[in-house]
Structures are given as C-alpha cells and as structure tokens.
N, C-alpha and C positions, 0 to 999 in steps of 0.2 A: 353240711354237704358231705356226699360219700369221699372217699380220698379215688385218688385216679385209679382206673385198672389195668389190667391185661386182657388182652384176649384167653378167655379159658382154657386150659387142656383138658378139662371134664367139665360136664353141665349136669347137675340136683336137681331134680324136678320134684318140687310138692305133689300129691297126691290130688285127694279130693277139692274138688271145682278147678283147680289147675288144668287134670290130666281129664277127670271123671265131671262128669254133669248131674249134679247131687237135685237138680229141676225135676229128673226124671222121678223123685221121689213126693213130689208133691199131690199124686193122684194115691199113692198108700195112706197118707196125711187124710185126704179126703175119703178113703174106702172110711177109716177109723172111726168118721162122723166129727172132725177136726177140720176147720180151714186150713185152706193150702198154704196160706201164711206159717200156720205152726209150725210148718217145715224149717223155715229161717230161727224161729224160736226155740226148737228143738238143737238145732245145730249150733246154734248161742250158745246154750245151755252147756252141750256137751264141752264147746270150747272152752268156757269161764270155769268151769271145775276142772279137765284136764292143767290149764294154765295156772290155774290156784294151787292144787297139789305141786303141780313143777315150781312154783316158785315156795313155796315150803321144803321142797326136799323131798316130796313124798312120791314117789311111785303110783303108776294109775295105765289099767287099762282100757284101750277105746270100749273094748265089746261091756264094761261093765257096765261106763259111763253113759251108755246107748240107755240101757233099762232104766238109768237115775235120772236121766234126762226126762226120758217118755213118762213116765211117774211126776215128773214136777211138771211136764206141759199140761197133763191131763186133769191133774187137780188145780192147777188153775182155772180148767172149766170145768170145775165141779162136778168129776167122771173120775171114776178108777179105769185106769187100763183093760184093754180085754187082754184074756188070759194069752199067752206064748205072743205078744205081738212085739215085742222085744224081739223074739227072733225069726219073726217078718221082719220087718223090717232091715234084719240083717241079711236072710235071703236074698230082699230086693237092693242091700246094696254089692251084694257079687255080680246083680246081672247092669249094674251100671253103665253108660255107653259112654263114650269118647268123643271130647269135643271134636272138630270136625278137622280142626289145624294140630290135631297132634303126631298124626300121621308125620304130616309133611314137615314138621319142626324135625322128627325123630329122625328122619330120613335125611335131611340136611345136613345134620349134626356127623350120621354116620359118614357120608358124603367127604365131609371134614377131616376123617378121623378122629374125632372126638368123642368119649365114650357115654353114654346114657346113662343114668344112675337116678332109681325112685325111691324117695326118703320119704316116710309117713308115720304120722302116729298116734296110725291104725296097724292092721297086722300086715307084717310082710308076705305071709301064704294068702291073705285074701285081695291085697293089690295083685302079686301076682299072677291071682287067678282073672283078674281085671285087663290086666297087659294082654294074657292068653289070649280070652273072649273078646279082645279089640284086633286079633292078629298083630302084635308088635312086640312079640316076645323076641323075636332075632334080633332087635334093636337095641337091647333092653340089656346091659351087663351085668348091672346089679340091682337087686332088690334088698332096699334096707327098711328098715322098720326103729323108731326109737326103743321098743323093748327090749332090744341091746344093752341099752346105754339104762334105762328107769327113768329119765326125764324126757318131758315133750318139747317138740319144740317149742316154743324161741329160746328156750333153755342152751348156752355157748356148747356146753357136752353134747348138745346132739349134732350139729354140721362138726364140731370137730371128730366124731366121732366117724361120719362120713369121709374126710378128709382122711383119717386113718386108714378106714379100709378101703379107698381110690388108691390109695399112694401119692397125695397129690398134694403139698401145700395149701391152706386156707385160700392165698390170694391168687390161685390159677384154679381154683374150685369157684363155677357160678352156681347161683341160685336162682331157681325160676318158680314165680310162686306167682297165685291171683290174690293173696293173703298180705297186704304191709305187714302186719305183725310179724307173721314168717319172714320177710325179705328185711326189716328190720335186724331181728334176730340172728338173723345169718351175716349182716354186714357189719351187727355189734362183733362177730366172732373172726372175721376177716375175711370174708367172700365175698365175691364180683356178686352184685344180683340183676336180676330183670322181672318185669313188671309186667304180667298182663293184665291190662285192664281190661277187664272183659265190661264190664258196667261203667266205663268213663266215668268213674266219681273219681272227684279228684285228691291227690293224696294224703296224707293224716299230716300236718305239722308237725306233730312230735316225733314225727319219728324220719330217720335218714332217710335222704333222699334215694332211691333206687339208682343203678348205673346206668340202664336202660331202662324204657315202657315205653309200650304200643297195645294196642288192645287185640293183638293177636300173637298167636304161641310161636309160628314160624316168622312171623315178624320178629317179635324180641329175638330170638336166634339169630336171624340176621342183622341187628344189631351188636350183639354179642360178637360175632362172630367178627365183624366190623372194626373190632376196638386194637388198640395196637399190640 
C-alpha cells in the first residue's frame, strides 16, 4: 500500500499516452506495410531497452532507441526498414494531439495555484513543441526531460531530479502517469501519484498501489486535489 499523502503543491505529468495520444501513430505503422499492432510493439521495444540500459547505469537516448526499435519490429517480419523512416516517424510524433481532458486537468491545476510540470524521457525541446501545438504552453512552467539527469524513468534520479528543479520536497510532488511502471517509480522515490486509466485494466500487483485513479486526467486532479 502507498503510505498516506498530501495534497500536492506541484503536479509531474508523464509525457507520452499520459499527456500525447501515441494511437494517432498507428496509420504511419500501417503506411510502412506493418499492422497497426506494431505500434504497441514498437513502443514495447523502445521501453524494455531504455529501462534495461537505466537499470545498468547506462545512459540512452529516446530518438536513438526509435531507429533500434523500428530495425527489431521489422525484422521480425522479415523486412528491412525503408530508408529515413526512423525519422518519420519522429516527424509524426511532434505533430501528436492531446488527449481530450488535458486541457481541462491543466486548467484546474492553474485554478489551484499549482504549478504544471512535464517530465519525459523523450526530448524536452520536442514535448515542448507538443505543449505549443496543443495551445497549453501558458500552463506549462516547466519542461523537463531525463537527459538531465542520464537515467530514465522509473530510475529514483529522475523525479528526484524534478523535485530539485520545482523546489519542492518528494512528498508534496505528485505524479500523473497512464504508465504503473512510471507511477510505481515515482512512489518507490516518494511522490503522491495518480492513475489515469485510460484502458481500465486493472493494476499490476507488484507494484504499489497508486494514491489516486480514475480513468480520466481532470478527474485524477481532482482527486488529487481532494487529498488533505
């Protein structure tokens, strides 16, 4: 069980599928001559090697781990990549779109007084350009990236690394993730977290239980928000 919390004075928001709708990426899957599955596969991948190098010690960036990725889906069906589609597909994730309650979560928060802060690790310059292209940059106070710190998350160094540059002790720092591994990670490190489930599956056993979940982003906020 998590230990009890506080109402936050800063709320983390994870990036990708959290903030970003990585769905819309399933029709580039499919231009490829790929099922639209490979997407999830693809995104697998990237994960299980960034999380393999962080728990080694090792240093790892997303944009590389995109190319290493797309190379292991594709030879599993017995196809070499086409040429530059590495960076297609990183085009198509700058013009990614915003789930539909991010707005309104971000808007809440400011409502509050409480500051917005997006940790990811992918690049800080290409969420940010995400935040832009959703109009929610005035919301938005910080743009952080693990390439700060060299480990990804669930790695402790990275939300404490956030917690640093907030100004904010671990346990009045929340975390908002649609990722248990992420919201794990962060309450191994001592942050409030919240849960959107966006896919009502229900949670991992092994791993702590979230302080909040609802399967929507301005919901969990206002639960959040809620806490004493």
């Amino acid at each position: 069980m998590s230990a009890p919390a506080q109402r936050p004075s800063v709320v983390v928001f994870d990036v990708n599928e959290t903030l970003f709708d990585l769905s819309a990426l399933r029709p580039n899957f499919e231009a490829m001559g790929l099922p639209s599955y490979a997407l999830d596969w693809w995104f697998a991948v990237v994960l299980r090697d960034g999380f393999a190098l962080a728990a080694a010690g090792d240093a790892s960036a997303f944009v590389s781990l995109v190319e290493i990725a797309l190379d292991e889906v594709f030879a599993s069906f017995g196809r070499n990549p086409p040429t530059d589609v590495a960076a297609g597909l990183l085009d198509a994730f700058r013009e990614l779109p915003a789930h539909a309650d991010v707005g309104p979560a971000f808007r809440r928060l400011v409502q509050a007084n409480i500051p917005v802060v997006a940790l990811t690790n992918g690049s800080a310059s290409v969420t940010a350009g995400l935040i832009e292209r959703a109009s929610l940059s005035h919301l938005v106070t910080h743009v952080l990236s693990v390439d700060s710190v060299g480990y990804w998350k669930p790695r402790p160094e990275a939300y404490h690394f956030a917690s640093r540059e907030v100004g904010v002790e671990a346990g009045r720092l929340a975390m908002v993730a649609a990722h248990p591994w992420d919201l794990n990670g962060a309450s191994r490190a001592g942050l409030v977290t919240g849960w959107v489930n966006r896919t009502e599956r229900p949670w991992p056993r092994a791993f702590t239980q979230p302080h909040v979940e609802t399967s929507t982003l301005d919901g969990v906020i206002d639960r959040l928000l809620a806490l004493p």
